[in-house]
N, C-alpha and C positions, 0 to 999 in steps of 0.2 A: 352645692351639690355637683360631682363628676356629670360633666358632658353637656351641663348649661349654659356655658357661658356662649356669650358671641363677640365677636373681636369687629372691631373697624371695620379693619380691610375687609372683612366677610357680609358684611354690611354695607359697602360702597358699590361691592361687585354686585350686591343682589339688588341693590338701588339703580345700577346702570342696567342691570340688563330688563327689570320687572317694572310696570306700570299698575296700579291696584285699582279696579274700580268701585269694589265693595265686597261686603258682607253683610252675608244675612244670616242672625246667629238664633236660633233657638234651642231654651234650657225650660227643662222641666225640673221645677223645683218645689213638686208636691211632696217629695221626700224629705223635707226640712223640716217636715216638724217631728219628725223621728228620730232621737237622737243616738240611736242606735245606727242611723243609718248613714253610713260615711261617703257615699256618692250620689249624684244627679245627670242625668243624663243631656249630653251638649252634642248638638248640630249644626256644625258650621258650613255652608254652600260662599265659598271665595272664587271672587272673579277677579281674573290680572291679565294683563296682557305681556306680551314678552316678544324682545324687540330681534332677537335670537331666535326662531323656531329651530327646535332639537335640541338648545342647550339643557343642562338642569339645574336645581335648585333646592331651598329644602324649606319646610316651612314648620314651627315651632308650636310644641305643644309638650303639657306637663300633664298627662293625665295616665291615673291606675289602670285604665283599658282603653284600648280602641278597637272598636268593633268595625267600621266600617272605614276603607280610604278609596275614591272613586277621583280617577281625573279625568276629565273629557269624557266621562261614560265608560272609561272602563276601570275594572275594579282590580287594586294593587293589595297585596297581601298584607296586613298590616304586620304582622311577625318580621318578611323582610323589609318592610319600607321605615317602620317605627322604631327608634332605639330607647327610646323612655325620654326627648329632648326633642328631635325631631325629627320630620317626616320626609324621605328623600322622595323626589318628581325629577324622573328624566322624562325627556323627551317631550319637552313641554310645545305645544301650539303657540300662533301667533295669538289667540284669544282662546283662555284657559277659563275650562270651570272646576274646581277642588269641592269635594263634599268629603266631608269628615264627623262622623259619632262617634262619641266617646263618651266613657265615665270618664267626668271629673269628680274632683277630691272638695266636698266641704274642707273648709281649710280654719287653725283655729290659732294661727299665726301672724293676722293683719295681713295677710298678704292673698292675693287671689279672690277668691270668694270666700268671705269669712262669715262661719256662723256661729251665732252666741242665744245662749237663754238663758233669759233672765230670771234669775231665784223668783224673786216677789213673785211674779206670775206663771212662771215655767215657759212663757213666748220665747220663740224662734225669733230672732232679728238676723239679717244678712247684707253685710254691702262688700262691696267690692272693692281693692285698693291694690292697681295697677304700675304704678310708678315703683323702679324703672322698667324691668322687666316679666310682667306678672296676670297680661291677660292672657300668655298661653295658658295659665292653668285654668283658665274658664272657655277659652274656645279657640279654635285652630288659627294663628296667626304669623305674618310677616312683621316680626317684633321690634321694631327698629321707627325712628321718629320720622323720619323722611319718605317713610310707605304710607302714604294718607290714604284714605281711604272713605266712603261714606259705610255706616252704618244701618242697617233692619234689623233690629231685634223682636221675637217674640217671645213670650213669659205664660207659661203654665204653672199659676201655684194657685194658695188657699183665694177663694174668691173673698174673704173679710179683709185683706191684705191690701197696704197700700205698696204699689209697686213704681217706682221712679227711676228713669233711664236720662239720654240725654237728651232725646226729643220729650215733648210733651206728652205726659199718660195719657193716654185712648180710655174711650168706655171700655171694661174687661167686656168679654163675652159669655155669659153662663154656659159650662160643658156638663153640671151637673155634680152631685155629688160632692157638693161645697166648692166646688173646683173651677177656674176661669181662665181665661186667654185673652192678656195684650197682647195687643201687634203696635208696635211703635212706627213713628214713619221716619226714613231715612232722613239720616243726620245728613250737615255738610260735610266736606272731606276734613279729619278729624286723623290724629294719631291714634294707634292704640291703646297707650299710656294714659287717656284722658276719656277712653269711654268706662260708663260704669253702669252699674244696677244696685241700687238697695230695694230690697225687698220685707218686707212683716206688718206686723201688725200698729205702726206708727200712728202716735198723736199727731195731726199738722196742725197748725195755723198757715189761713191764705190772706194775698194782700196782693198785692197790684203798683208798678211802678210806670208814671208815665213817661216815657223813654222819646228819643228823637223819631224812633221809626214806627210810633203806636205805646201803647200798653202792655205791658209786660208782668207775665205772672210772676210772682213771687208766693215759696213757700219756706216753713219753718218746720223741720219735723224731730220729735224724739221719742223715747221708748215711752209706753203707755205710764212707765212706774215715774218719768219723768215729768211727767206733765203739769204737776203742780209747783215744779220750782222752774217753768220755761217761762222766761221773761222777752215772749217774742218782741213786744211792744220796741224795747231798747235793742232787740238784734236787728229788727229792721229798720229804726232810726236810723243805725250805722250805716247800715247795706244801702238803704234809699242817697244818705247821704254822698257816700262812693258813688252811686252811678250817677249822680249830678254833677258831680266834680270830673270822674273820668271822662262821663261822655263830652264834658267842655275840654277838657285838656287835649284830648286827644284827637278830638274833631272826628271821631267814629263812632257811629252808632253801636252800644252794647249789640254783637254778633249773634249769638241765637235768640230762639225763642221765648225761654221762658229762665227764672233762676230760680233753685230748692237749694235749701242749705239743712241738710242731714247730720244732725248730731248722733251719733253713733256708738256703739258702746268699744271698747277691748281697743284701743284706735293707735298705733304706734307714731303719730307724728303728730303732728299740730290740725294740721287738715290737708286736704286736696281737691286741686284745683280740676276734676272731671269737668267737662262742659257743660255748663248749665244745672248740673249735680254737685256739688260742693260737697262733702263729707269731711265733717268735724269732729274732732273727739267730745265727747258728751260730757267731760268732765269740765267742759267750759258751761256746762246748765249747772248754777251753783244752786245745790241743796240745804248752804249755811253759811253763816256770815264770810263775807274773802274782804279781804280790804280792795281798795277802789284800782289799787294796780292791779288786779288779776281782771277786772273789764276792762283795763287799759289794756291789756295782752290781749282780750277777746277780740277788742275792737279791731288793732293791730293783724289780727287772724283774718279776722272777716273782708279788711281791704287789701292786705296779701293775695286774699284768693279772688276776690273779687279784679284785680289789676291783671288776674294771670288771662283773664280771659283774652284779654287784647295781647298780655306778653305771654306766648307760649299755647295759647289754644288756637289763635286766630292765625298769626307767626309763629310758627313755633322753630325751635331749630334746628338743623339739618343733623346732627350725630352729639353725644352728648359732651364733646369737647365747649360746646357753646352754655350747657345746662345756665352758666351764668348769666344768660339773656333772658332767662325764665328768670330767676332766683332773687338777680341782684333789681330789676329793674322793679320786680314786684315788691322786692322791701322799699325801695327809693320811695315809689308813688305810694305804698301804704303809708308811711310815715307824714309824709308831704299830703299825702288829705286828713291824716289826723290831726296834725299841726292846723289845717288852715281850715275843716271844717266841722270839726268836733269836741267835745268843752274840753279834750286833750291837747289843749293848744302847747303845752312844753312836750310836745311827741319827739322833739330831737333831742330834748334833754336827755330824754328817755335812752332816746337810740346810742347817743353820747355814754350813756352809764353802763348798758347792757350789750348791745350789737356788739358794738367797737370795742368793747373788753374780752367779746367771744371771741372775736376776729385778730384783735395781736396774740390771744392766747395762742390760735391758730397757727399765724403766719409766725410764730417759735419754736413751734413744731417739728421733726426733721423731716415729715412727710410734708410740710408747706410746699401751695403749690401756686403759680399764677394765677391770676382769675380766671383768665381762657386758659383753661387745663389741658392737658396732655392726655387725653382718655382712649388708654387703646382696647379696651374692651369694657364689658357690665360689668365685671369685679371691678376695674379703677371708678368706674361712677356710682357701684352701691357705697363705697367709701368715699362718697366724694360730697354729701349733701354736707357741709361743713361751716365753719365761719368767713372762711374765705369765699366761695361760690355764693352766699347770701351779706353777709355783714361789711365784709371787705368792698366787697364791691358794690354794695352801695355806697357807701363812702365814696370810693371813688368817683360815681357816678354823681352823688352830691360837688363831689369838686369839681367835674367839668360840667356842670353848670352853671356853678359859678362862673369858670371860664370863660366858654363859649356865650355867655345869656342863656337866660331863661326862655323866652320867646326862641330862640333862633336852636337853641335845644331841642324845645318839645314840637317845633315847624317841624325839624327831622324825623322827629318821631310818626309824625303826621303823613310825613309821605315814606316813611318805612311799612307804617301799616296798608297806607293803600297801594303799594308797589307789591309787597308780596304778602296781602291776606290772602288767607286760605294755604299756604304754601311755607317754605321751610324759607332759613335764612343763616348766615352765618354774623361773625363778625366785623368780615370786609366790607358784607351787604349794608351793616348795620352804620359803620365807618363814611363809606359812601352819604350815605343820606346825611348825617348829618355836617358831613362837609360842604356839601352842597347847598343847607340851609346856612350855615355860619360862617363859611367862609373862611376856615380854618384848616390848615392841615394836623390831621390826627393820626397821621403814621405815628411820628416820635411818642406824644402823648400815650399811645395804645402801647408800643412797645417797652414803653419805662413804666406805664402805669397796669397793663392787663396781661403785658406778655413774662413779664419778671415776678419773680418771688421775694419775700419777704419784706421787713417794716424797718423805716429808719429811726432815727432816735434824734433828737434836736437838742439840745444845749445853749443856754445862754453864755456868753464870755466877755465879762466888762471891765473896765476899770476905773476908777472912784477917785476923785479929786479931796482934796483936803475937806474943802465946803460940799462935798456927800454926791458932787455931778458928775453925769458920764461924760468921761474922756475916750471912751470908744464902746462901739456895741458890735458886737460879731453874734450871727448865731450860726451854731456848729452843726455838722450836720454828721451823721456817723451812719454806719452801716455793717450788718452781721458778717463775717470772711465768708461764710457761704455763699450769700447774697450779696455781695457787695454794690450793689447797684446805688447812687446816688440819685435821686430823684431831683424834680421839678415843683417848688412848694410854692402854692398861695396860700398866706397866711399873715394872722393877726396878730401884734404884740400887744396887749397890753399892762398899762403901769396900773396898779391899784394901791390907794393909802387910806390908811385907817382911820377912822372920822366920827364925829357923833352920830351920824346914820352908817356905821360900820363899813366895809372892805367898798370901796368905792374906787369904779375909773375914772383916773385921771386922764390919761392919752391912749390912744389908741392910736397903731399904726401898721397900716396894711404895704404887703411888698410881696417879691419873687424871691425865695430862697432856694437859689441853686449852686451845687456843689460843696463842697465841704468844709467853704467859709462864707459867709453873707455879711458883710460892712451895712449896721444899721446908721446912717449918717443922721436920719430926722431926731435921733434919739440921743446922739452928741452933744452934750449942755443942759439935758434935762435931771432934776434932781433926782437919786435914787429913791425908788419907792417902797415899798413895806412889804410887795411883791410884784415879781413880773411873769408873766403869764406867756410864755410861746403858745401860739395855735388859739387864742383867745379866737371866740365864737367858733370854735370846731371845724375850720373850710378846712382840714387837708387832714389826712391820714398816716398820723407817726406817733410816735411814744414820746412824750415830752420830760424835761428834765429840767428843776429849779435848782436855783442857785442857793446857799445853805441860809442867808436873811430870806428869802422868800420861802423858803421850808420852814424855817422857825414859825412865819407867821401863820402860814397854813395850820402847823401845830396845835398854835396857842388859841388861833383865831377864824378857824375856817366856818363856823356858825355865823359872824357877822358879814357874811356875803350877802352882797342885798339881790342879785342875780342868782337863779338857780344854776344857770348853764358854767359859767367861770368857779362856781364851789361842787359842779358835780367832774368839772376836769381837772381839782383839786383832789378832789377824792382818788379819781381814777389815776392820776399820776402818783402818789402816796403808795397806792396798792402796787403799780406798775411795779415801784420803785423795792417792795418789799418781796414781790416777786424773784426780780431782778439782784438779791441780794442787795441792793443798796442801803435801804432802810431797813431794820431790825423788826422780827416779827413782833415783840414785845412791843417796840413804839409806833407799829401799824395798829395794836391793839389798843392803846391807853388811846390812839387818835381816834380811833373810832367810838370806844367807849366814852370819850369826852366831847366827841360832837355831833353822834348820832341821837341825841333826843332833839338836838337844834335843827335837824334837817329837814324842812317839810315838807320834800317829796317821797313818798311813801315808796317808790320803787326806787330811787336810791337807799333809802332807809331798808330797805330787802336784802338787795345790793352787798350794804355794808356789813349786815349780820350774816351773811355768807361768805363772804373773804374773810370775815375776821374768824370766824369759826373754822375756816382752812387754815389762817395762818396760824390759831392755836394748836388745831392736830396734828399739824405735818409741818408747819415751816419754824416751828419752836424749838430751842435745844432741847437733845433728850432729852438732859441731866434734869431742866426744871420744866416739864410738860404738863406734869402734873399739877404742878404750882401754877400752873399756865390755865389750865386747866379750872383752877376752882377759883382762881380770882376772875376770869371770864364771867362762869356762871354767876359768883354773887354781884358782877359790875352789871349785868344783867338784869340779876334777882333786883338791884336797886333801879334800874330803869323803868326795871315793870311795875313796882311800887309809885314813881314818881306819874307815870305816864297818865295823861289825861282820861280819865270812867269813857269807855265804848269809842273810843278811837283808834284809828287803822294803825298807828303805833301800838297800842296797849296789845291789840292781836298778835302784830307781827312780834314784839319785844316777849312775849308770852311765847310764841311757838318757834323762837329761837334758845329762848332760856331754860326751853324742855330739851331744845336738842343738846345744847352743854351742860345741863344739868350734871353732877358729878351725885359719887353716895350719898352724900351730907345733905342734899335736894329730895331725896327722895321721899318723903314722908311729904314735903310741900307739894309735888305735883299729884300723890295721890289724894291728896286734899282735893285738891282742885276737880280731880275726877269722882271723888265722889259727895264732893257738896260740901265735906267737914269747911274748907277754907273756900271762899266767897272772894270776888275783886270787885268793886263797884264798875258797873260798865260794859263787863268781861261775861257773855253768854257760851257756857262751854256745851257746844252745840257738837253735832257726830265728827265733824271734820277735827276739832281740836279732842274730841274726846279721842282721836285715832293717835293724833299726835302724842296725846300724855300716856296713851296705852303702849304703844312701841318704844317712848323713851325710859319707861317702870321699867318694859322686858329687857332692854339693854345695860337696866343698871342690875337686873334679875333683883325684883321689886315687886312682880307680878307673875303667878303661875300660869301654867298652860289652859288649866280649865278657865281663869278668869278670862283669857285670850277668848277662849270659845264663844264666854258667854257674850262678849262685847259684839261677836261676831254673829250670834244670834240677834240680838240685840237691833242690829245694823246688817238686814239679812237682804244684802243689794249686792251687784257683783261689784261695785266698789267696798262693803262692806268685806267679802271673800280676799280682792285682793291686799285690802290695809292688814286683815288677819295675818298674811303670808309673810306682811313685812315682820308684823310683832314676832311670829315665830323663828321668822333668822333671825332677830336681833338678840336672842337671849343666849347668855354667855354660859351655853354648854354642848359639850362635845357633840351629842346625841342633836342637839337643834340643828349645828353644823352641817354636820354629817345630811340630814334630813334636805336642809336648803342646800347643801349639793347637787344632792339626788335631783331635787326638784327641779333644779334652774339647767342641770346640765347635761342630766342622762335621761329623765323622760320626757317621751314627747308626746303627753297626755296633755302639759299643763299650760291653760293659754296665756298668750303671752303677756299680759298686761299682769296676770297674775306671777308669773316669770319675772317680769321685770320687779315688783315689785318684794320678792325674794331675794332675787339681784340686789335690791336697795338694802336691806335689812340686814345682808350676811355682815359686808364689811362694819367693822364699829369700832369709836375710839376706844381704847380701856383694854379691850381684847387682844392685844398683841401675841400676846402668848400661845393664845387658845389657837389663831390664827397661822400663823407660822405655817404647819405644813402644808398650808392649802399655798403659796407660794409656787411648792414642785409640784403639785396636782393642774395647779391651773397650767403650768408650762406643757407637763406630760400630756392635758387634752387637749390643747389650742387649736392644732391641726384640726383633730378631729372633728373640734364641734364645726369649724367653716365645711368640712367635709359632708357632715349627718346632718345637721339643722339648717331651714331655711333661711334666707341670707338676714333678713332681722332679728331673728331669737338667736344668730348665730354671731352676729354683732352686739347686740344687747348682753351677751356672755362674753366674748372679748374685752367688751370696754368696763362693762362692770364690775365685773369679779377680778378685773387687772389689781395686783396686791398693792396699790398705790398706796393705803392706809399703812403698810410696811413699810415705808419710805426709810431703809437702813441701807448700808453698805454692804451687808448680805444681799439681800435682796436684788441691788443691782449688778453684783458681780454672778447673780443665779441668771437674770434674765440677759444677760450682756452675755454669757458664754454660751446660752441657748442661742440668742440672733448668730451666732460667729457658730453655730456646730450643726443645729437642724435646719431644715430645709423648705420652712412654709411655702405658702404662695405668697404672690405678693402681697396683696388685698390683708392675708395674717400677720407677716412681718410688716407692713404698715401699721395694726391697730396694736401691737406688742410693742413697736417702736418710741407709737406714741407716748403710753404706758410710762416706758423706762428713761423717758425725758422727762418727766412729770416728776420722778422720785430722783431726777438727777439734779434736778431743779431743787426740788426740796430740800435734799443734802447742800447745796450752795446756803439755800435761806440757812439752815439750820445753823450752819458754821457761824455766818454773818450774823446770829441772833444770839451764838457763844461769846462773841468778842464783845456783845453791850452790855 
C-alpha cells in the first residue's frame, strides 16, 4: 500500500530520540459477531518519553477512521495530523501521553486482526497476526522492534468467549447483555510485533508445566468444529518436552507467565511466536489420516516457536537486518530438541532433505542475500522471511558448533540472554558473547559466513592407480561469478563400498576445506570405493558433486544405504545435479522411481515425489513431456499397487499419482472416489477425497456441480477453500477467467481461500489454455503490491508467476518487462525470482534433449 512503508533510517531516528514506556489498548469487539459489520472500535493511551523536548515524530496507524488524536491533553485534528499511515506529533514533551480512537478494519487477510466464521457453526473466530508490520491496524503504535514497550490491554466482547492476550486471562467482568470485560495485566517490555489477542468462542484443553521458576500454565485451543480431531495429548508432549530441554540449555527460566498455543483458522504461515500466545495454523489439527511426516512438521512448528521465546521475544532484535537471530537460531534449536528429545530422533535427516534443499534453492536466486541481510526498509523484510534468513542459516549455525564446541557455544548463548533480556540486540552483540565464551575470534567466520551471499559447490578430484588406489585426492571448491566468495569448510569425506549388508562406510575423514583446492593426503593409498561422499554427516553448507563411478552407484544402488542420512544427501545431490543441468530430467526420474519404494523415511519419500513431479513438468524436453508425463504416472500407478495395505507410503504414493495422473488415469482415480475401486489399507478419507476431486477437475473428469456437491459434503472452511482449488483447476476458459477474478481483483475473498485458487490455476496439460495469462500477470504486477495487502499481495506474485510456462516466450516477455517497467523493489525481486526459475528450467530442458 502507498505511504506504509518505514525505512531504517526513519526508524533509528525515532529510536534515538523516543523512549516507550507503554500502552494501554482497549478494543471493543462486540461487533464481531456481525458480519456485516466491518469495524471495532480501538483506544490506544501511549506513554513515551522523549529526550528532545519540541522535536517531532509520528506514530503509525492503519485504520478506516480516527475519531479522536489528543497529546498531552490537547486535542489535534485528526484530518490534519492523520494521512491514512500515520499520525504526525510536533512539539512533543520530555514525558508524553498519546490517546488515539479509532475504527479499525476486521481484517480477512491473516494480517491485523483477522476475523473468520466458520460454516459448521456460523462462529466468529479472531486472532491477530503482527509480524512485521501489522499491529498498527489494531491500535496506535511506534512500529519498529527496538520501541519495547510494556503492554494493558482490555477486551469488551461476547461474555461465552474465550479471550487470550499475552498476559494471563483475568476473570471477565459481567457488563450485561451477554457482554464482558477483560482487563489484562501489563506485559514486560515486549515488541509490538509479538503482542497479540485471539478471541471466540474456542475449545481449550489446560495442562500445567513444572518450569524452573514455578508452574506454568499451559493451554491448547481450536475452533469448536475442531475439537474432535485435537489430539492435545501429543501437542503437549512436545511442548513439555521443548521446555525441559530449552530451559536446560539455555540456563533461563522460560520468560513469561503462562504458554497457549492457538490453532486458528485462515492462518498464512506456519505459526507465530506472540509471547506466550502462539498461533498456529489449524490445519496442523488433522481431521484425516496424514502420514507421520506431517507430525513431524508439527512437532518442528511447535519447537520453532517455543525456542522463539528466548530468541526474539526475550532478545529480540534491534531493526529487521538481524530477523536471522530470530529465524535461524529458532530453526537450529527446533531441530536439535527433536533429534535429541523426541521419537524424531533423524530430525537432521529431515532438515538435511527439506531445510537445506529450500535454502540452496534460495541462495540461486538473483535476489540471494547474506544471512545478516541488508534491510533498508518493511518492503525488503516482508520479502525477506525466506530459506536463507531460516534454513541457511541454521546451517550455518549448525556449523559453528561444530566449530567452536557445543558447551562453549550455548555458555554464549547463556550470557547473551542474560546481558540483554528484555532488550534488543544485534549481531556484533551476539559475536561478542560468544567469543568470550570460546575463545575464538568470529570476525572472519561471520564475514565469510553471515556477511556474503550465495553457496559453493565441492568436487572430488582423484586419480587411480593401476591396482584401483588413490594417487591423489583434491577437493574442489568453486563458486557462483556473482558470489565468488570461497569459504571456510569442516567437512567429512567418506568412502562407502558395497557389501552383503549394503552401501557401507569404509573410512571416514574429517579436515578444513579451504580455497579452491584441498590436498586429501589421509586418502592417498586407499583403494577406490563404490562411492565417495563429500560433506558426509552434513557439517557445512554447499552443494556437493560426485564423481561419474560414485554417480553410477547412487543410481543403481541408493536403496542399500544402511544410514538414512549419507542416502538422503544422495538423494539431494542427484536432484541438485538435475537442477543444475547436470543430470537429465529423464534419469532423475527412473532414480526416483526405482528407489523411492526402498526409502523408509517417509519425508524423503514426500520429498522425492515432489522434485520428481517438477522435473517431469518443467525440466523435461518439450518434444517428449508428454511421454514424460504418462510413464510418471503408470511408474507410479505401479508403486501404488506394490506398496504395503495402510502405510504412510501407500498414502503419500496414492496422492502423488493423482497429481500426475494423465487422461488414461482418469477412470481409476474416480474409482477410487467413489468406492467402484478399493486398495487394501487405503481409507479415502475427506483429505484425499479433495485430492482425487481437484486432480478429475484438472483432467475435466468432473463437472462443476459434482465440485459443489463434495463441497457440501465437506461444509468446513477447509472444505470452501479445497473447492476453490477444484474450480481453477479445470481446463476451461470460463474457470480461468473466474480464478482470476477471484485471486486478483476482489478483495472479498479470504486469503487462505485465495491462496488456494492461486494453487489450482496453474496446471500441467493446460499450456495452451494458459498462455495469455503470461501478459495479464505482468500487466498487474505492480498493481496488486499497490491494492492488496502485503500477504495476498505476495501470494499473487509468487503464485500466479507463469513458471508452469517455462518457454522461451515466456522469458523474453518477463526479461523485457524487468528492462522497460518500473516496479518497486520488493516486485522486481518476486518477478526476478520467477524468471530465474524458468531460466533454470530452459537449462534442464536442453540438458534432458541431449540424453
Amino acid at each position: 500500500m502507498p505511504g506504509t512503508n518505514l525505512t531504517r533510517a526513519e526508524a533509528q531516528e525515532r529510536a534515538r530520540l523516543l523512549k516507550v514506556d507503554g500502552y494501554d489498548v482497549t478494543l471493543d469487539l462486540t461487533s464481531a459477531v456481525d458480519p456485516h459489520s466491518p469495524t471495532y472500535r480501538s483506544t490506544t493511551i501511549l506513554r513515551f518519553r522523549c529526550q528532545e523536548p519540541g522535536a517531532s515524530t509520528f506514530v503509525d496507524l492503519i485504520a478506516p477512521k480516527v475519531h479522536q488524536v489528543s497529546l498531552n491533553g490537547v486535542e489535534l485534528d485528526p484530518e490534519r495530523v492523520y494521512d491514512g499511515a500515520r499520525i504526525s506529533l510536533d512539539g512533543l514533551a520530555a514525558e508524553n501521553e498519546l490517546r488515539v480512537v479509532a475504527d479499525a478494519a476486521y481484517m480477512n487477510t491473516g494480517e491485523g486482526l483477522h476475523r473468520s466464521f466458520d460454516p459448521v457453526d456460523q462462529r466468529p473466530y479472531l486472532y491477530t497476526q503482527f509480524e512485521v508490520p501489522d499491529a498498527r491496524r489494531v491500535f496506535a503504535t511506534f512500529e519498529q522492534p527496538d520501541l519495547k514497550g510494556t503492554f494493558t490491554l482490555t477486551v469488551i466482547a461476547p461474555a461465552d468467549w474465550q479471550v487470550v492476550s499475552n498476559s494471563p486471562t483475568p476473570e471477565p467482568e459481567p457488563t450485561g447483555d451477554g457482554v464482558a470485560t477483560w482487563r489484562f495485566a501489563p506485559t514486560p517490555p515486549i515488541s509490538t510485533y509479538i503482542t497479540a489477542l485471539v478471541a471466540g468462542p474456542f475449545h481449550v484443553v489446560r495442562d500445567s508445566y513444572q518450569g524452573r521458576r514455578g508452574e506454568i500454565p499451559l493451554g491448547v485451543f481450536c475452533r469448536q468444529s475442531l475439537a474432535e480431531h485435537l489430539d492435545a495429548d501429543e501437542i503437549l508432549d512436545v511442548t513439555k518436552r521443548g521446555f525441559a530441554f530449552f530451559e536446560e540449555l539455555f540456563d533461563y527460566p522460560y520468560p513469561f507467565e503462562k504458554y497457549d498455543q492457538l490453532f486458528v483458522p485462515e492462518y498464512n504461515m506456519g505459526a507465530m511466536e506472540n509471547a506466550g500466545c502462539v498461533t498456529i495454523r489449524d490445519e496442523y489439527i488433522f481431521r484425516s489420516r496424514t502420514t507421520d511426516a506431517a507430525y513431524e512438521a508439527r512437532a518442528n512448528t511447535i519447537l520453532h516457536e517455543l525456542a522463539h521465546m528466548w530468541f526474539g521475544d526475550l532478545v529480540t532484535m534491534r531493526w529487521w537486518d538481524d530477523l536471522w537471530l530470530n529465524e535461524s537460531f529458532a530453526s537450529y534449536a527446533s531441530v536439535l530438541c527433536q533429534a535429541e528429545t523426541t521419537r524424531w530422533t533423524h530430525a537432521w535427516t529431515t532438515f538435511a532433505n527439506t531445510d537445506k534443499t529450500w535454502a540452496y534453492r534460495q541462495d540461486q536466486l538473483p535476489s540471494t542475500h547474506p544471512i545478516a541481510a541488508d534491510i533498508r526498509d518493511l518492503e525488503d523484510v516482508e520479502v525477506n522471511f525466506d530459506g536463507i534468513t531460516y534454513a541457511k542459516g541454521a546451517s550455518v549455525l549448525k556449523q559453528l558448533v561444530s566449530w567452536v564446541g557445543r558447551e562453549e557455544f550455548f555458555a554464549g548463548l547463556r550470557h547473551y540472554f542474560k546481558t540483554y533480556e528484555w532488550g534488543n540486540a544485534t549481531l556484533a552483540d551476539l559475536r561478542v558473547c560468544l567469543e568470550k565464551t570460546s575463545g575464538r575470534d568470529l570476525e572472519a567466520w561471520s564475514r565469510e559466513w553471515l556477511e556474503t551471499a550465495g553457496v559453493n559447490t565441492l568436487r572430488p578430484a582423484f586419480d587411480v592407480d593401476t591396482e584401483g588406489r588413490f594417487t591423489s585426492f583434491e577437493v574442489v571448491q568453486e563458486a557462483p561469478a556473482d558470489h565468488p566468495t570461497l569459504r571456510s569448510h569442516r567437512l567429512a569425506i567418506g568412502l562407502y563400498d558395497r557389501t552383503d549388508d549394503g552401501l557401507v562406510r569404509r573410512r571416514r575423514v574429517e579436515l578444513d576445506v579451504v580455497g579452491e583446492r584441498t590436498a586429501v593426503p589421509d586418502l592417498v593409498g586407499e583403494s577406490q570405493p563404490d562411492l565417495v561422499l563429500l560433506n558426509d554427516d552434513d557439517l557445512t553448507y554447499a552443494k556437493i558433486r560426485l564423481d561419474e563411478r560414485s554417480l553410477a552407484t547412487l543410481v543403481q544402488h541408493i536403496g542399500e544405504f544402511r544410514d538414512p542420512l549419507p542416502r538422503s544427501l544422495g538423494w539431494t545431490a542427484a536432484w541438485d545435479m538435475c537442477r543444475d543441468a547436470e543430470m537429465a530430467a529423464r534419469d532423475y526420474i527412473a532414480l526416483v522411481l526405482g528407489g523411492v519404494a526402498a526409502e523408509p523415511d517417509i519425508n524423503v519419500v514426500q520429498l522425492l515425489l515432489r522434485t520428481a513431479s517438477t522435473a517431469v513438468q518443467i525440466y523435461t524436453a518439450p518434444e517428449r513431456r508428454l511421454e514424460a508425463r504418462r510413464e510418471f504416472a503408470a511408474g507410479l500407478r505401479a508403486l501404488v499397487e506394490q506398496a504395503q495395505p495402510g502405510s504412510d507410503h501407500q498414502l503419500a504414493l496414492v496422492r502423488s499419482y493423482a497429481g500426475a495422473a494423465t487422461e488414461e488415469h482418469a477412470s481409476y482415480l474416480a474409482g477410487l472416489l467413489d468406492g467402484s475401486i478399493t486398495l487394501d489399507g487405503l481409507s479415502v478419507d475427506q483429505e484425499l477425497r479433495w485430492t482425487l476431486v481437484q486432480n478429475l477437475a484438472r483432467l475435466d473428469a468432473i463437472d462443476p456441480a459434482q465440485i459443489d456437491a463434495e463441497e457440501r459434503r465437506d461444509g468446513t472452511i477447509k472444505g470452501k477453500e479445497e473447492a476453490a482449488h477444484a474450480r481453477a483447476a479445470r481446463p476451461h476458459a470460463e474457470a480461468k477467467a473466474q480464478a482470476w477474478r477471484d485471486a486478483v481483483e476482489r478483495d472479498d475473498v479470504p486469503n487462505q481461500t485465495q491462496f488456494k485458487t492461486i494453487r489450482g490455476f496453474w496446471q500441467p496439460g493446460q499450456e495452451e489454455l494458459l498462455k495469455p495469462y503470461v501478459q495479464r500477470y505482468l500487466d498487474v504486477a505492480q498493481w496488486v503490491w499497490d491494492h492488496k495487502a502485503n500477504e495476498m499481495a505476495q501470494s499473487v506474485l509468487v503464485g500466479l508467476f507463469p513458471r508452469q510456462l517455462a518457454t522461451q516466450e515466456t522469458a523474453e516477455k518477463v526479461r523485457a518487462w524487468l528492462d522497460n517497467a518500473e516496479p518497486v523493489p520488493a516486485v522486481r525481486r518476486l518477478v526476478s525470482e520467477g524468471l530465474a526459475d524458468v531460466e533454470r528450467a530452459l537449462r534442464a530442458q536442453a540438458r534432458d534433449a541431449q540424453a
